[in-house]
N, C-alpha and C positions, 0 to 999 in steps of 0.2 A: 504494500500500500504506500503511496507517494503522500509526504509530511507535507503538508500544507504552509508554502512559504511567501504573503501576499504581501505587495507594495500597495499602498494608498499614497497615491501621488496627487499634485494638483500646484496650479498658479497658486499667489496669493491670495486671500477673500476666497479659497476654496471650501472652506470648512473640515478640510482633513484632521487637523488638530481635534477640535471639537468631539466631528464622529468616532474620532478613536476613544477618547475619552467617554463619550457615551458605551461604546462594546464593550470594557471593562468591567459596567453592569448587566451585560448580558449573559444570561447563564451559559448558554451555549457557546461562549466565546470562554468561558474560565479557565478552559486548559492551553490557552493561546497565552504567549510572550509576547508583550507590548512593547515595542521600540519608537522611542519619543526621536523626532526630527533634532536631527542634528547643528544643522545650519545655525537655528537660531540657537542656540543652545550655544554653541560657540561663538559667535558674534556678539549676541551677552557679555563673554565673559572677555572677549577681543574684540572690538572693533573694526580697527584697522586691518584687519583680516580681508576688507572690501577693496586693499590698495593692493594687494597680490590675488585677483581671483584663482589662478590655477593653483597656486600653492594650497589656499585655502579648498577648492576641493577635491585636491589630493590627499588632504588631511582629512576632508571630508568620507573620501574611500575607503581609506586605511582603516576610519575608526568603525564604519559601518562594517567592513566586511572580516574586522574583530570581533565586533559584539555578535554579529550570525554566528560565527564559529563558537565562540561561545556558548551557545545553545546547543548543542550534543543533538542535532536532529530534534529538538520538541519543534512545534508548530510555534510559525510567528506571524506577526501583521507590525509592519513597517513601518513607519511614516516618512515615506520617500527611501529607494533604493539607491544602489550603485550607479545605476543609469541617469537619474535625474541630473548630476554633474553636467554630464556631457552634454546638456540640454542648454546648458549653460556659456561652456565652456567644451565643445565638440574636440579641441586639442590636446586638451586632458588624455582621452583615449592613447595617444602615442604614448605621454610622456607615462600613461603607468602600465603600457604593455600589454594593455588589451583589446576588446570588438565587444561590438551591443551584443552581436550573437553569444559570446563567452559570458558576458555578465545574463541575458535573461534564461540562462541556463539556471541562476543562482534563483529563482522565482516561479513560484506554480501558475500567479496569478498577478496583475494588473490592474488596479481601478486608479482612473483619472476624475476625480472629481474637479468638475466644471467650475471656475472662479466668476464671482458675484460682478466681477470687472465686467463681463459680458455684458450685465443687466444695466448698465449703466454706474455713473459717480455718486448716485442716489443711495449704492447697496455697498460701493466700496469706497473702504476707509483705509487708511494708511496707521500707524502706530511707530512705538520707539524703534523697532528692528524692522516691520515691513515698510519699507522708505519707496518700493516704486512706486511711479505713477499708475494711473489707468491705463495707460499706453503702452506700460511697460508690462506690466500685470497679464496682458491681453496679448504680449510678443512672447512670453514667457511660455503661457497657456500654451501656443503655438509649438514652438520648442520642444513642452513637455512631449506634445500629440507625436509628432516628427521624432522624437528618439525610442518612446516606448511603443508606437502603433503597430512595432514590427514581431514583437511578440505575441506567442499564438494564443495569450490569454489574458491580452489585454482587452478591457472594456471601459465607457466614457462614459457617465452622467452629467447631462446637460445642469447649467446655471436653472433653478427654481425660487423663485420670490417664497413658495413656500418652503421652508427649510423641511420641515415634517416630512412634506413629500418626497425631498430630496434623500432623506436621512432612510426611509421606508427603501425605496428603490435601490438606495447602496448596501444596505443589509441585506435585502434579497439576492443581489448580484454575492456580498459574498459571503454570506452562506453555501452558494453553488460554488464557486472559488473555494471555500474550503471543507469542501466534503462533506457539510451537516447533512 
């Protein structure tokens, strides 16, 4: 039986954060390893982390694809994988010696949730660490689709004004993503 190993990706104003934090209470997600997003997580506590991007998500790899290892094969859910880097920063790939194809190897499953950018400047908000604009937010989105769409199990939830509904359809998708 294949362990169940999902990214939850997305622009900013995606609500990926969030919905992870809601699965936590869900019963049927208990035996799942929660892995919080890295980026901000380090930017917090660095900054200037933003004047070297490649560096920064090279540091970004290394640590995510420590903490996987560190899980002995339990099941996990992500919040942003190895690939979202290179979404970023597509040059990354040489400098750490590998291919999309070799990193979505690392992943069972795929969800891109839709950022509120889409919906208009009405839905999104910027904060201390998320500094893009709308424009940027919305180039990003782009990027994300463009490096992970070539995985055979990715899947994308559109931007919804109602979160509920958004939050309802991303639980369904992955519950099927991971084998409930």
């Amino acid at each position: 039986m294949v362990t169940p190993r999902i990214v939850i990706t997305g622009a900013p104003a995606s609500a990926k954060t969030e919905f992870i934090e809601r699965l936590k209470n869900l019963p049927e997600f208990s035996h799942f390893a929660f892995l919080e997003e890295l980026a901000r997580k380090l930017l917090v506590q660095k900054s200037d982390y933003r004047h070297n991007p490649v560096e920064f998500h090279c540091h970004i790899y290394d640590f995510q694809v420590e903490r996987e290892e560190q899980l002995h094969g339990q099941p996990f859910i992500t919040d942003r994988g190895t690939v979202d880097g290179f979404a970023f920063h597509p040059g990354s790939l040489k400098t750490l010696g590998t291919t999309l194809e070799k990193e979505y190897q690392r992943y069972t499953g795929v969800i891109q949730l839709g950022s509120a950018a889409k919906l208009g400047k009405k839905f999104y908000q910027t904060d201390e660490v998320r500094k893009e604009t709308l424009d940027e937010a919305l180039q990003i989105e782009k990027s994300m689709a463009k490096v992970w769409q070539g995985h055979n199990a990715y899947k994308y939830i559109e931007p919804c004004v109602n979160l509920e509904r958004k939050f309802d359809k991303f639980v369904q998708l992955l519950k099927v993503a991971a084998l409930l």
